[in-house]
Structures are given as structure tokens and as C-alpha cells.
C-alpha positions in Angstrom: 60.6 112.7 116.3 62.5 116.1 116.4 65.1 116.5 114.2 67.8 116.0 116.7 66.6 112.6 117.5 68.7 109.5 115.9 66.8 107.6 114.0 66.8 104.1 114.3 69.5 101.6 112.3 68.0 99.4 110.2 70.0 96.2 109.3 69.4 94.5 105.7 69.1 91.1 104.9 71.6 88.4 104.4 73.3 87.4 101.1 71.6 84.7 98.9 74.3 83.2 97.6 75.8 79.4 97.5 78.6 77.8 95.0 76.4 77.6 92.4 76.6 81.5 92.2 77.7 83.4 89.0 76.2 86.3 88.9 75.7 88.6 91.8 72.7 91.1 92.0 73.4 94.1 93.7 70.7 96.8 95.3 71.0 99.8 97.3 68.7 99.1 100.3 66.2 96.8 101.2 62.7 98.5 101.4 60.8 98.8 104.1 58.1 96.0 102.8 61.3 94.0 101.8 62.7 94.1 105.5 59.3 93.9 107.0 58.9 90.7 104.9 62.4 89.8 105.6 62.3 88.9 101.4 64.5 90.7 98.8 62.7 92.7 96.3 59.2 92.3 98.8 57.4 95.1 97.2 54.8 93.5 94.8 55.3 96.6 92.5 59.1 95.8 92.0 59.5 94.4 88.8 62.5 91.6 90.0 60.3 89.1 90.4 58.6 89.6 87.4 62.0 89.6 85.4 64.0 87.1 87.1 61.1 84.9 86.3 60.7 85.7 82.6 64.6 85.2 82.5 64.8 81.6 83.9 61.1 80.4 83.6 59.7 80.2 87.1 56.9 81.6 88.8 57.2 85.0 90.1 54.3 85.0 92.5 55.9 81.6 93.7 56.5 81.5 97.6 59.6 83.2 98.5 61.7 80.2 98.7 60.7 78.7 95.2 61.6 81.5 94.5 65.3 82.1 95.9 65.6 78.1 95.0 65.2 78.8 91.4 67.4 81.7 91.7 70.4 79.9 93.0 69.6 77.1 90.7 70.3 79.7 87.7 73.7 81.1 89.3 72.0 84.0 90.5 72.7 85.8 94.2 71.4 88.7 95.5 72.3 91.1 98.1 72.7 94.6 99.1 76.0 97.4 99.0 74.4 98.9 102.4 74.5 96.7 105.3 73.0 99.4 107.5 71.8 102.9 107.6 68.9 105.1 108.7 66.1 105.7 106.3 62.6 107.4 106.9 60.3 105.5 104.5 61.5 102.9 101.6 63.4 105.9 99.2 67.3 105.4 98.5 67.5 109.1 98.5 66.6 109.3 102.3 69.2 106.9 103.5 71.4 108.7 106.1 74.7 106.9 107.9 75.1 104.2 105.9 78.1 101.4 106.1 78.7 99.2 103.6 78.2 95.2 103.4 81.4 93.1 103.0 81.1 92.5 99.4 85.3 91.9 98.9 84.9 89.5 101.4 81.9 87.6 99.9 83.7 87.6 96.7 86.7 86.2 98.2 84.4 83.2 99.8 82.6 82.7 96.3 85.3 82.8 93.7 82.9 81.7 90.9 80.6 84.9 91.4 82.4 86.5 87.8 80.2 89.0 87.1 78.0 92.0 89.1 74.9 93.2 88.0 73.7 96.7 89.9 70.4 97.2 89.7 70.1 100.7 89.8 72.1 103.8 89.8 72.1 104.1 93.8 73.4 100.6 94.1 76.5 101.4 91.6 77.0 104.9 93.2 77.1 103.8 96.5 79.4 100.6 95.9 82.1 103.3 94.4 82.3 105.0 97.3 82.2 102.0 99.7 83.7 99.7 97.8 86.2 101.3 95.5 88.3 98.3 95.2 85.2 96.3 93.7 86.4 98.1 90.1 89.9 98.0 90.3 90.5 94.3 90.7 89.4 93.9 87.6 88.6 90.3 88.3 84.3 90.7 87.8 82.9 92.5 85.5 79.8 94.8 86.1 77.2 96.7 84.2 74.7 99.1 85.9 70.9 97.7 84.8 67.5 99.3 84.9 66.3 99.7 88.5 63.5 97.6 89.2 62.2 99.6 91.5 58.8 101.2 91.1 60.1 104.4 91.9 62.1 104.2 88.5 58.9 103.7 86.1 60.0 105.6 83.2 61.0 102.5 81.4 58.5 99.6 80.6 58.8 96.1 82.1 59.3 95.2 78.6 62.5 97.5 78.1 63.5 97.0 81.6 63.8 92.9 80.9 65.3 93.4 77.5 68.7 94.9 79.2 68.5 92.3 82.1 68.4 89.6 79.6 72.4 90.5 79.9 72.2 88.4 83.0 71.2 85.3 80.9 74.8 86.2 78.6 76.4 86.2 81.7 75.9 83.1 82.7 76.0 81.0 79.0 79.5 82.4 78.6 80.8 81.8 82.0 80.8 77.6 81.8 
């Protein structure tokens, strides 16, 4: 592909989300494994399985929809700040022509969603400058966690889990 060529837009997945939902994750960009897959967090090296399960006590090498079941069950969605872009490979720093997913919009159609966990620096940069009205509302709080991402190894699973046990906070305190 020369240079001048457009490269193809990739769409990300759907929300996982219902009214049990009290705590949204939020990534960048599905991988390319992830949207090959069409799973969140598909790439066996990503440490969200691992953590979600330590966190609320189910398998992470479960089947896909045990493990978005047990998920929900816990309050938890999950979706993306980019809806679509162009990316060569599975890296958030090669993602060209993005736009942004709805995420005012899902919030206004899942009131009980209080809180928004980013994992990742990407996912919080890019949401404030898509989404700038996400942090003014004031209305859900939001705290930028440890990518899980295998790209981002310099912290341990161990240290990663011990700051997305905030999630777990999250959800006692909100009823």
C-alpha cells in the first residue's frame, strides 16, 4: 500500500452494558486479535481477564460469554472511546482518523453507570479530546488505571490488580 492509499476503517465492538451497570470500563481501541475475535480484551497477553477475574472470582480463561455474564453480574461494562479509525497493526499510537463512540449518550440510557474506569492513558487522552463534556458534568467520577495491555509491562500483574481493586470500592459504595 503506498502511502497515499486510505487505509481501511475499522469499526469496534459494541458496548457491554445492561442495568445492572455501575462501572464502565473504558479502552482506547479494540486490537486487532480483539476485533478478529469480535471479544473485548481478545489478546491472551492482556491482563483484563486475568484481573477482572481475581476481582469478582470467575474464571478468566472461561468462554467469552461466561465471561461477559459474570461481568455484568458484578456491575461492570465495557466499551471503547473510539468507535472507528484506521490503524496498521494492534498499537494505540498508530491509530489515524479516529471518531469517537457516543459515550454521553450511553450514559444518558444507563443512568446508574456512576463511575468510569480508563484503562490506560490513550483511553483518558482520547476521551478528553472527544468527549470533553464527560469531565465537566461532574455527575461520574473517573480515575485513569494501569493499562492492561501487554504493550504497557512495566508494572507487574500483581501491581497492576492492586490499583484496579478501585473497581471493587466502586461498586460497595455505590448501593
Amino acid at each position: 500500500m503506498s502511502a497515499t492509499e486510505l487505509r481501511p476503517v475499522l469499526t469496534g465492538l459494541p458496548p457491554l452494558i445492561d442495568e445492572r451497570s455501575r462501572v464502565l470500563v473504558l479502552g482506547s481501541f479494540p486490537s486487532k486479535q480483539s476485533l478478529a475475535k469480535r471479544e473485548y480484551y481478545g489478546n491472551p497477553q492482556n491482563h483484563f481477564w486475568q484481573i477482572m477475574g481475581n476481582l469478582f472470582t470467575f474464571d478468566p480463561v472461561a468462554l467469552y460469554g461466561a465471561r461477559t455474564a459474570a461481568l455484568l453480574a458484578n456491575g461492570i461494562a465495557v466499551w471503547d472511546v473510539i468507535g472507528e479509525c484506521s490503524r496498521e497493526g494492534s498499537g494505540d499510537d498508530a491509530i489515524q482518523d479516529a471518531t469517537a463512540n457516543p459515550l454521553l449518550s450511553l450514559l444518558r440510557d444507563h443512568p446508574h453507570v456512576r463511575h468510569i474506569a480508563f484503562n490506560g492513558g490513550t483511553a483518558l487522552r482520547t476521551a478528553r479530546i472527544f468527549v470533553p463534556d464527560l469531565f465537566e458534568e461532574g455527575s461520574v467520577e473517573w480515575q485513569q488505571f494501569p493499562s492492561t495491555s501487554p504493550r504497557h509491562a512495566r508494572l507487574k500483574l500483581e501491581d497492576k490488580l492492586a490499583v484496579w481493586r478501585q473497581l471493587r470500592d466502586w461498586l460497595q459504595g455505590s448501593g
